[in-house]
C-alpha positions in Angstrom: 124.8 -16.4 84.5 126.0 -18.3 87.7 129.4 -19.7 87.0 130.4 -22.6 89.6 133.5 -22.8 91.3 135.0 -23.4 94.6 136.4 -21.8 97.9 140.0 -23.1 98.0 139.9 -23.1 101.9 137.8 -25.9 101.4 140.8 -27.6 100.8 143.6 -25.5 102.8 145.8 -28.6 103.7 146.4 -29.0 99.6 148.3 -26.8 96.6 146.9 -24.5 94.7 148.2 -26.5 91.8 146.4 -29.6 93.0 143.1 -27.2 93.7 143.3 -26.3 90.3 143.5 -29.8 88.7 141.0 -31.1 91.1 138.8 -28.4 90.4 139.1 -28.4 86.6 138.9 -32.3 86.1 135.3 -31.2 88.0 134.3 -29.1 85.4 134.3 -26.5 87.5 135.3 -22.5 86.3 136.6 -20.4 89.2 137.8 -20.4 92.5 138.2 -17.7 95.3 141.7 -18.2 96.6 142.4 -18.0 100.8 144.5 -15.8 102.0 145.3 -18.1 104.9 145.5 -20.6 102.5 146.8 -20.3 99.4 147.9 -16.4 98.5 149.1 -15.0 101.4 148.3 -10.8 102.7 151.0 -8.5 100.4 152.3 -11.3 98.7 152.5 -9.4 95.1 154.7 -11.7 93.4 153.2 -15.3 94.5 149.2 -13.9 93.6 150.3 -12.6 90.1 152.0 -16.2 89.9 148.8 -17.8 91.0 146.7 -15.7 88.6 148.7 -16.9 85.6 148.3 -20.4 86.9 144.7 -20.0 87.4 144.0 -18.5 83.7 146.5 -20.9 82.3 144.2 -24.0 84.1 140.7 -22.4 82.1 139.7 -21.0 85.4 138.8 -17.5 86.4 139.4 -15.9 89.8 136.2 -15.8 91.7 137.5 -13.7 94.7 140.3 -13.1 97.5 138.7 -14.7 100.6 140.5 -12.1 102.8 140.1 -12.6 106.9 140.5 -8.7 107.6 137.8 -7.7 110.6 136.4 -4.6 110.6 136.9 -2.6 113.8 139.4 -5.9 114.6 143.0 -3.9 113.6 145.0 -1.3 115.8 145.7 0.5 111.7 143.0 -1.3 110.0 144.4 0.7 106.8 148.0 -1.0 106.9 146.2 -4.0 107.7 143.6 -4.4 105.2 146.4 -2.6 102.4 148.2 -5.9 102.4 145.3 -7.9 101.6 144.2 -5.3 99.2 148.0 -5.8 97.6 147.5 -9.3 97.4 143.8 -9.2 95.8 145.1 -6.8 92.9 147.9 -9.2 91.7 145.6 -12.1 92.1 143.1 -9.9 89.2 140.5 -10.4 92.3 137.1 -8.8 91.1 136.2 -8.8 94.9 137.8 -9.1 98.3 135.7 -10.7 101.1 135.9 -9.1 104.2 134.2 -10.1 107.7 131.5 -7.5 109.4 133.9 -7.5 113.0 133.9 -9.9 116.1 130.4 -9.1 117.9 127.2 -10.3 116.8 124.3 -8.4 116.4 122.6 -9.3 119.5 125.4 -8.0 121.4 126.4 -5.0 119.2 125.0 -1.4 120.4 124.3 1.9 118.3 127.8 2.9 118.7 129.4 -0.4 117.3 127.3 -0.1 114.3 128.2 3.3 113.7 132.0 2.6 113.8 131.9 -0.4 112.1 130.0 0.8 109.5 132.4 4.4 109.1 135.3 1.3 108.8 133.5 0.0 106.4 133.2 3.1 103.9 136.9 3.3 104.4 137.9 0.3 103.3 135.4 -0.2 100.5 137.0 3.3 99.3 140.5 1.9 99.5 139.5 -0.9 97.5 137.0 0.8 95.2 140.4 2.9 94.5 141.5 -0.2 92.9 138.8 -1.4 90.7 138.0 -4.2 93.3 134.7 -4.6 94.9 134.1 -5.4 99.0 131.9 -8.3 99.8 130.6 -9.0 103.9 130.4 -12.5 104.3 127.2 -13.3 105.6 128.2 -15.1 108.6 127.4 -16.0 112.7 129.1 -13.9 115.0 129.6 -10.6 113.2 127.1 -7.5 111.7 125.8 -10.0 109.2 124.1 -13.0 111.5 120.8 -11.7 110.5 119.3 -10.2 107.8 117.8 -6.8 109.9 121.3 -6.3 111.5 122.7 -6.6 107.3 120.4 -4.3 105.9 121.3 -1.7 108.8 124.9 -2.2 108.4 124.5 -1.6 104.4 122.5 1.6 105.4 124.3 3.1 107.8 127.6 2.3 105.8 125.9 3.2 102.4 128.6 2.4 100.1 127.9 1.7 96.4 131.3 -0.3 96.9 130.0 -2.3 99.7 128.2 -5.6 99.3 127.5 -8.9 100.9 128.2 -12.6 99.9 125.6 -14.7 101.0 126.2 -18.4 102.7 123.4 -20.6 104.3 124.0 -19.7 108.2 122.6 -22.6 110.3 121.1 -19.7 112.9 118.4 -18.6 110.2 115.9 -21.0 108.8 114.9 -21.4 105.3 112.2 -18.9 105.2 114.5 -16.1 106.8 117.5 -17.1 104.1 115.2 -16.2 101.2 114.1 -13.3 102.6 117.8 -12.2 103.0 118.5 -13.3 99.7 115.5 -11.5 98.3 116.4 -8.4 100.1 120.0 -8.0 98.9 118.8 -9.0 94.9 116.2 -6.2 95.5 119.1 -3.9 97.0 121.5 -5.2 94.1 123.8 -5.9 97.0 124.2 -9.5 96.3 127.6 -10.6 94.8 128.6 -14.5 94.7 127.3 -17.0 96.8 128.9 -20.3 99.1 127.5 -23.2 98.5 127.1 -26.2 100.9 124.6 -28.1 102.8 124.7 -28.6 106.6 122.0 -30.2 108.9 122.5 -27.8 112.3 126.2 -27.9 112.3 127.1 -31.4 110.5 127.9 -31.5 106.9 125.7 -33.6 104.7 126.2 -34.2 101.0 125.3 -31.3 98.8 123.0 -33.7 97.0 120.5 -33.5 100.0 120.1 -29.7 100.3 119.0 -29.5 96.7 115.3 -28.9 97.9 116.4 -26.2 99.8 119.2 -24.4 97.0 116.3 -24.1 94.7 113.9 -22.4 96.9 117.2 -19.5 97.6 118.3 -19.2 93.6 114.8 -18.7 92.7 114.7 -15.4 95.3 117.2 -14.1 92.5 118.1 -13.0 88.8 119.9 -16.2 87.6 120.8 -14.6 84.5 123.0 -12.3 86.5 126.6 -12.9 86.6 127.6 -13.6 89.6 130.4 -17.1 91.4 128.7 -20.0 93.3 131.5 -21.6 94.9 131.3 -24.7 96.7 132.6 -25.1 100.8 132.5 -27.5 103.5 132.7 -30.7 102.1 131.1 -33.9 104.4 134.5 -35.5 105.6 136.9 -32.9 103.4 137.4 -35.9 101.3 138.0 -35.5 97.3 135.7 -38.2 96.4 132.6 -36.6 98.4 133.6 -33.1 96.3 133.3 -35.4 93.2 130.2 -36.3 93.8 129.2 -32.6 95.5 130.6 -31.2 92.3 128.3 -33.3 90.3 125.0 -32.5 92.2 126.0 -28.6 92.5 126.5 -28.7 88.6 123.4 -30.5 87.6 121.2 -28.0 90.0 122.9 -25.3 87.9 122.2 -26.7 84.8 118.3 -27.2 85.6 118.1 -23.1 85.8 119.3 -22.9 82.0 
């Protein structure tokens, strides 16, 4: 079953608490907290705090949307420990992580090894601690195409190691349900962002329903898995009310 939710970065200039409210008066169920945001890296005692507010609100945690890079840290295992710290007290059943700071195009045989020998690390640290690692599908890193992802989960081969999936403007339509398809078929896929962009200008999520249905029908909706909305046209609450409403009712037509 996909539960919807939100990103909190989508709204990193507000509080948690009035995420939460926002959120909830939405109807929607979980949220995956920022750590340059909301909960910060090693921050023990403020992520338990926000856990308790979360559950007390009727939401679940979705995820820790950590910014650690692989192959991006002098002591990536200091570094990403912090987050890991953070994601624990926050009851995170996933961090996100980002596939480094090259994309594919310029990446060579060497990159991909180290990244991907970074990667094993850290999905062990976390795995360690009952928490799952998720590459966010994204421009500008090991996941801007779907060959370059499927290379980076083979040549990391982790069963602790998976991607979250995002509409990148770089791939078109028929590419992203071929991703998609691959990573269901790979059982790689954990929770999805949800948003609708034209290029790289945000439209309301209302328009991009044509194209949402054509990438949840490449997978198992009965699965349990977050969709979490991002990127709201104009970061405005009243365009999220409406987004909310739209993302919801495209949920409910899968039941």
């Amino acid at each position: 079953m996909i539960l919807p939710g939100i990103v909190s970065v989508t709204f990193r200039e507000r509080s948690a608490i009035e995420i939460l409210e926002l959120s909830s008066h939405c109807g929607l169920k979980a949220i995956e907290w920022s750590e340059n945001a909301h909960v910060g890296p090693g921050d023990e005692v403020g992520a338990h705090n926000l856990y308790t507010r979360t559950i007390d609100s009727g939401m679940q945690v979705a995820a820790y949307g950590s910014y650690f890079r692989l192959l991006a840290n002098e002591q990536p295992e200091q570094v990403f420990r912090e987050s890991l710290i953070a994601a624990k007290a926050l009851h995170a059943p996933l961090i996100r992580i980002w596939a480094g700071a090259l994309p594919s195009s310029a990446a060579d045989s060497d990159y991909y090894a180290r990244l991907a020998k970074e990667a094993t690390h850290i999905a062990e640290m976390a795995a360690a601690e009952g928490i799952k690692v998720a590459l966010e599908w994204h421009r500008g890193t090991l996941t801007d195409t779907n060959q370059s992802s499927m290379r980076l989960l083979d040549e990391a081969d982790h069963a602790n190691l998976y991607c979250l999936w995002q509409p990148t403007p770089e791939l078109s339509v028929k590419e992203r349900c071929e991703g998609l398809q691959e990573l269901a078929a790979r059982k790689k896929l954990l929770n999805l962002h949800a948003y609708y962009w034209k290029g790289d200008i945000r439209r309301p999520f209302a328009e991009g329903i044509h194209e949402w249905s054509q990438y949840l029908a490449q997978i198992d909706t009965r699965e349990d898995r977050y969709m979490l909305m991002e990127f709201v046209m104009g970061d405005t609450v009243e365009q999220f009310r409406t987004d909310a409403a739209a993302f919801q009712q495209l949920l409910h037509d899968l039941s």
